[in-house]
C-alpha positions as CSV (number, residue, x, y, z in Angstrom):
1,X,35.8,1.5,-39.8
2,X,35.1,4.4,-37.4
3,X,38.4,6.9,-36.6
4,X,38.6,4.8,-32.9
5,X,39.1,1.5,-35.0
6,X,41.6,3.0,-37.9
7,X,43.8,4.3,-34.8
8,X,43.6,0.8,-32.8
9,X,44.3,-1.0,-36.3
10,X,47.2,0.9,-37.0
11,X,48.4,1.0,-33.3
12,X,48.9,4.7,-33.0
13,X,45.9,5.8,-31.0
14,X,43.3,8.4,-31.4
15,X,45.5,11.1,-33.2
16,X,46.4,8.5,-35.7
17,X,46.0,11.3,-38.4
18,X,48.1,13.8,-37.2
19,X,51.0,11.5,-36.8
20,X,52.5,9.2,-40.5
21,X,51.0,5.7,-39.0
22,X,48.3,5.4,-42.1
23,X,51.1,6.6,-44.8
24,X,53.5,4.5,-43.4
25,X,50.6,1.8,-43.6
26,X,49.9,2.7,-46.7
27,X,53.2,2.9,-48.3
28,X,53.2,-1.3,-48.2
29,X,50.5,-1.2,-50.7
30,X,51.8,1.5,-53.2
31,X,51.6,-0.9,-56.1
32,X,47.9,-1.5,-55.6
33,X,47.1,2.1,-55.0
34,X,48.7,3.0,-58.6
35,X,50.0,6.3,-57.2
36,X,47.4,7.3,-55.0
37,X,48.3,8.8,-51.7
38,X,44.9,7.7,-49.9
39,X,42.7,5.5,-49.4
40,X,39.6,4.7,-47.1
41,X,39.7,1.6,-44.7
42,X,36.9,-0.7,-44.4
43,X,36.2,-3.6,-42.1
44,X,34.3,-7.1,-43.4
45,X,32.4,-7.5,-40.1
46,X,32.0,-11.3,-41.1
47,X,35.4,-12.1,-42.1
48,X,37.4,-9.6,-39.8
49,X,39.3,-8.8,-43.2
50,X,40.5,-4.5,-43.2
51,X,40.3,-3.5,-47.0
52,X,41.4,-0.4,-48.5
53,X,39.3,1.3,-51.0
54,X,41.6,3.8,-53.2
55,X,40.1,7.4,-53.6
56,X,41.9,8.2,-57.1
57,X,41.0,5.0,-58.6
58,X,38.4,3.4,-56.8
59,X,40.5,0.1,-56.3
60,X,39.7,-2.0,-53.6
61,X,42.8,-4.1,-51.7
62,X,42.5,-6.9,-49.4
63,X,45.3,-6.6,-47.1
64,X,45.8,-9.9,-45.8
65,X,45.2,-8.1,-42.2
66,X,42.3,-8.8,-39.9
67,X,40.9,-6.8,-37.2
68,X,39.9,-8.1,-34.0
């Protein structure tokens, strides 16, 4: 997903990273993550399914979320 799409998914606009919108988002999937404090989005252009790809452990996690 480019930076424009991560802000629009999480609803908090183009400084999405400066504000706590992805570790807020991020927080409802800290089982999955197994301690990790970020992860990497990714977007299924065929399914409209947003993943997340952990960066400490490599695990991916469908979140049940779609992008449109």
């Amino acid at each position: 997903m480019s930076p424009d799409d991560i802000g629009n998914f999480l609803k908090a606009g183009k400084n999405w990273h400066k504000g706590s919108a992805k570790k807020d988002f991020l927080k409802q999937f800290k089982k999955e993550l197994k301690g990790d404090t970020n992860a990497d989005f990714y977007f299924d252009k065929t399914t409209k399914e947003v993943f997340l790809k952990s960066n400490k452990s490599g695990n991916w996690i469908n979140t049940g979320q779609k992008f449109e």
